[in-house]
C-alpha positions in Angstrom: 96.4 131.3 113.6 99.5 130.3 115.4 103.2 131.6 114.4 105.3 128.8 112.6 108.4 128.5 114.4 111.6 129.7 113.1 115.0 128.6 114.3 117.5 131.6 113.5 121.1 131.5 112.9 123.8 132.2 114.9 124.1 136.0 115.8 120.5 136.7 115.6 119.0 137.5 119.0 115.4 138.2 119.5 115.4 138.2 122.9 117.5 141.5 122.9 114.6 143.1 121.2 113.5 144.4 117.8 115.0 147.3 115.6 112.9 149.6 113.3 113.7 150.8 110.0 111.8 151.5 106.9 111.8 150.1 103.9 110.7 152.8 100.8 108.9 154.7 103.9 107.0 151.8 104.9 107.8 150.6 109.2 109.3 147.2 109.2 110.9 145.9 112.0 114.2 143.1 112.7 115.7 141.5 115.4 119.0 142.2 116.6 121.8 140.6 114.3 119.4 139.6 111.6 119.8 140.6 107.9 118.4 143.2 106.0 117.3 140.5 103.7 115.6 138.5 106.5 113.8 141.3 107.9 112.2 142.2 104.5 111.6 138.6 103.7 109.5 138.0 106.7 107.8 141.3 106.2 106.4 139.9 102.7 108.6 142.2 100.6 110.2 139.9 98.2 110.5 142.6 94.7 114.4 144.3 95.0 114.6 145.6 91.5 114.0 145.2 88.1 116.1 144.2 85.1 116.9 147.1 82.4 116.1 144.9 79.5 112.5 143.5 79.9 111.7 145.1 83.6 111.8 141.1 84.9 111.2 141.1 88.9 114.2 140.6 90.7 115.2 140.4 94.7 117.0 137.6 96.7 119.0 134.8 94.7 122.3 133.6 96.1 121.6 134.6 100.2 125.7 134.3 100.3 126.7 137.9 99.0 128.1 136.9 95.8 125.0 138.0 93.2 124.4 141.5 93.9 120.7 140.7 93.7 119.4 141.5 96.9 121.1 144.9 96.5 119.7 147.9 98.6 120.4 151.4 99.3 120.6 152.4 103.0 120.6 156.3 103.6 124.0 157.3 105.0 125.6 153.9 103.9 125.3 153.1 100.5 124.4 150.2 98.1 125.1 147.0 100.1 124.0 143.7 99.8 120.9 142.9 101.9 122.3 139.1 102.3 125.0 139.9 104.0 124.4 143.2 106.0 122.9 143.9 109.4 119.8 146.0 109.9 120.2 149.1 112.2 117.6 150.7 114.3 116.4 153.6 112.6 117.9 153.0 109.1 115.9 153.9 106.5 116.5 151.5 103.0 115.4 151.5 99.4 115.5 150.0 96.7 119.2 150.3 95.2 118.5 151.3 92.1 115.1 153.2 92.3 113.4 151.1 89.8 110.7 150.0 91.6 109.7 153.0 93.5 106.2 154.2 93.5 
């Protein structure tokens, strides 16, 4: 089965080559420029966190920065908002909260 194909936004360059990063210990990769958000998405990972009251599924919502529900922790950074931040090569992320961990 062929690819779909994706137009990406400005400041995204795939043809400058992938980065790898994990996500929970799992290898994902991104392009250049893209989003933590946008890397996980196309990787199929969808679940950020939970909600205290009732353990309701939660990950991306607003894709503009303003919810705080695409939230992740990046070792050596902090909680940031995977909308709005730029995957590194080599950065290992998790979920924010450690909710949904295994």
């Amino acid at each position: 089965m062929s690819q779909p194909r994706m137009r990406f936004i400005e400041g995204v360059k795939p043809q400058e080559g992938c980065v790898h990063f994990t996500f929970e210990g799992k290898p994902c990769t991104g392009y250049v420029g893209e989003t933590i958000a946008s890397a996980l998405m196309r990787a199929g990972i969808l679940l950020l966190r939970r909600t205290r009251n009732g353990h309701q599924a939660r990950g991306y919502y607003c894709g503009m920065g303003i919810c705080w529900e695409c939230a992740v922790y990046i070792e050596g950074i902090g909680v940031v908002r995977s909308c709005t931040h730029s995957i590194g090569d080599g950065k290992a992320v998790s979920f924010a909260d450690g909710c949904c961990s295994k």
